[in-house]
C-alpha positions in Angstrom: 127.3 40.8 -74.3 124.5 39.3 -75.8 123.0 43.1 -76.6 126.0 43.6 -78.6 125.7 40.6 -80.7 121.6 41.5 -81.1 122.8 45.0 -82.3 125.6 44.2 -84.4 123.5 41.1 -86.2 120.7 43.7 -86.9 123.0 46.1 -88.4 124.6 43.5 -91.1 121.1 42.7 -91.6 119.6 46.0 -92.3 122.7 46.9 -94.6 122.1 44.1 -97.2 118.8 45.3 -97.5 119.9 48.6 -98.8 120.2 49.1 -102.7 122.0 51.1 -104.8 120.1 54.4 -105.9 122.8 56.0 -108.1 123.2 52.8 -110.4 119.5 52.6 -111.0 119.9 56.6 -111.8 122.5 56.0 -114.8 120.1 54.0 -116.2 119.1 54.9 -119.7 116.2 52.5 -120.8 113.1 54.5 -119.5 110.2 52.0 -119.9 106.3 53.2 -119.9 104.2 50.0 -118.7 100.9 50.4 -119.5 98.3 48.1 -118.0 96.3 46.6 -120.9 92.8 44.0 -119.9 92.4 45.7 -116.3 88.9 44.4 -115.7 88.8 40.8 -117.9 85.1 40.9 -117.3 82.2 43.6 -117.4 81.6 43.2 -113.9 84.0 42.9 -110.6 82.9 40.7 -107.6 79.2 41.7 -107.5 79.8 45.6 -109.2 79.9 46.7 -112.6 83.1 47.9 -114.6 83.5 50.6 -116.7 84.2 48.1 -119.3 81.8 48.0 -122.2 80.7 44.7 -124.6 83.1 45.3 -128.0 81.5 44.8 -131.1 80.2 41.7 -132.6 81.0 40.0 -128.7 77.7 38.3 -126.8 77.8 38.6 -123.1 76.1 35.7 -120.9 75.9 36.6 -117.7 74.5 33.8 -115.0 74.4 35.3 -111.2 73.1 33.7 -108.2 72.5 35.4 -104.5 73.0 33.0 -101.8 70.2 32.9 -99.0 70.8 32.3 -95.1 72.2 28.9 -93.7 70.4 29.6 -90.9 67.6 27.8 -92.4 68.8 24.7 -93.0 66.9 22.1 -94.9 63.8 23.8 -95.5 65.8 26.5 -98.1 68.7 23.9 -98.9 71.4 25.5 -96.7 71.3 28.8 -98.6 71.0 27.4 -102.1 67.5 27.3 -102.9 66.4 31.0 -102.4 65.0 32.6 -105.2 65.6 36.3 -104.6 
C-alpha cells in the first residue's frame, strides 16, 4: 500500500514540473540577448582577458602572491613573502 502512495505522489509531482512547449512556440517576440561587459576587468582571477584598456582610461593594477603558512612567524603566516 505504501508503494502505491510513493508512486502515485511521484507522478503528481513530476507532472507539475512539466511545461507547456506549444505556448512558448506561438510566441512572436523573438528577443537576441547580447552579453555586454563580460570581463569587468583586464584580468580574471590570476589570468588575463582579452579585454583591452579603452582610450584615455589608466589601469592600476596592485597584485600580491601569498607565501606558505607553513612558516609561521618567521614569513608572517604567508604575508610577508616577497616573490
Amino acid at each position: 500500500m505504501k508503494c502505491i502512495i510513493y508512486i502515485a505522489l511521484f507522478f503528481q509531482i513530476t507532472m507539475l514540473a512539466q511545461e507547456d512547449l506549444l505556448a512558448e512556440i506561438d510566441t512572436d517576440s523573438i528577443q537576441n540577448d547580447y552579453a555586454t561587459a563580460t570581463f569587468k576587468g583586464l584580468k580574471i582571477i590570476n589570468f588575463e582577458s582579452t579585454k583591452l584598456v579603452a582610450k584615455k582610461e589608466l589601469t592600476f593594477i596592485v597584485s600580491h602572491r601569498f607565501g606558505s603558512i607553513k612558516n609561521g612567524v618567521d614569513s608572517f603566516f604567508g604575508l610577508d613573502d616577497a616573490v
